[in-house]
N, C-alpha and C positions, 0 to 999 in steps of 0.2 A: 900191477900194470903189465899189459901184454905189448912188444913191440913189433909188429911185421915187415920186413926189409927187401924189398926186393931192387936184383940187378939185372945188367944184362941186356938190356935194349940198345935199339938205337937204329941206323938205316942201312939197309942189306939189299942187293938186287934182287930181281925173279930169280928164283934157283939156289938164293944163299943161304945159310945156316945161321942159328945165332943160337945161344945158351942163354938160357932166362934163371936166376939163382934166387931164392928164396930162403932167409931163418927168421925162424920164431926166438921169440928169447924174455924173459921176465919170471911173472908168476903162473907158471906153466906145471900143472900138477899130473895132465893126463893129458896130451894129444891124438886125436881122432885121426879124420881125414883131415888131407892137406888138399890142396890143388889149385886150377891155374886157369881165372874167367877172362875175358876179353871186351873190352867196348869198343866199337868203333862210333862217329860219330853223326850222331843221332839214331844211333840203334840203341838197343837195350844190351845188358850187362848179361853175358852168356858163357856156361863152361864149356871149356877147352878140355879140359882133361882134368882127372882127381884119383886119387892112391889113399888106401886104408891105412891103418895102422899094419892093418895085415898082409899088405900087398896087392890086394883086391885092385884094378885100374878100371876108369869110365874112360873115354874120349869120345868127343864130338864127333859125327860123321865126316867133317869138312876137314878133320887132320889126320883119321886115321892111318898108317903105314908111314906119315913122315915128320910127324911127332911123337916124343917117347919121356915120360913123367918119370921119375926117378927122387927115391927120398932117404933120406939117412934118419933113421926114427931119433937113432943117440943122439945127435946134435941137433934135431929138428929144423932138421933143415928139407927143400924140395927144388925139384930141380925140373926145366921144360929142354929142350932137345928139341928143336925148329927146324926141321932141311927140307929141303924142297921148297922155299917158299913163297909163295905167290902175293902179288897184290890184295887178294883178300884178304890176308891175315894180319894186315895193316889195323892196327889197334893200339888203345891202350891194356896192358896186361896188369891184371890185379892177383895179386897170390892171395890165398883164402885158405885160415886155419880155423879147425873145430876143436875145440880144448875146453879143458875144464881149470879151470883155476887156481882152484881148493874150494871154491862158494859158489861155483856155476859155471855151468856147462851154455857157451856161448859161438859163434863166428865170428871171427877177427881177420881183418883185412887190409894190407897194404895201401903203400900211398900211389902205387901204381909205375909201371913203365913203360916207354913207349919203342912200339917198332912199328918200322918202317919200311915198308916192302915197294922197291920204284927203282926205275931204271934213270 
């Protein structure tokens, strides 16, 4: 059993920062990509940013230059870095791991957390 935990939300003005913390933990034999999608509500489920095993990074257009993905492969852990941020970015955040198990190669995904970007 895989479990995905994420922290790190919560309500920040235009402009403010927040850290978003993500670890994987179970039966984890091989971890992929990590990374970090976004829903707000009644949109669809969208990536934010993702990190290889290798270091390789994606980011959305809408955060590039003031969000920054970060991962610790040893402890499988992943990490989001939010500054500058606007009422767009008002979502719930879901952290997203591709791993192998030891019997299959799957996506596992958090229970989600929420920010809140508002003055």
């Amino acid at each position: 059993q895989v479990h995905i935990v994420e922290s790190g939300g919560g309500l920040v003005q235009p402009g403010g920062s927040l850290r978003l913390s993500c670890a994987a933990s179970g039966s984890i034999y091989t971890m992929y990509a990590m990374g970090w999608y976004r829903q707000a509500p009644g949109k669809q489920r969208d990536l934010v940013a993702s990190m290889t095993s290798g270091g390789s990074t994606n980011y959305a257009d809408s955060v590039k230059g003031r969000f920054t993905i970060s991962r610790d492969n040893a402890k499988n852990t992943v990490n989001l870095q939010m500054n500058s941020l606007k009422p767009d970015d008002t979502a719930v955040y879901y952290c997203n791991a591709e791993l192998n198990n030891g019997l299959r190669t799957a996506y596992y995904w958090g229970q989600g957390t929420q920010v809140t970007v508002s003055s």
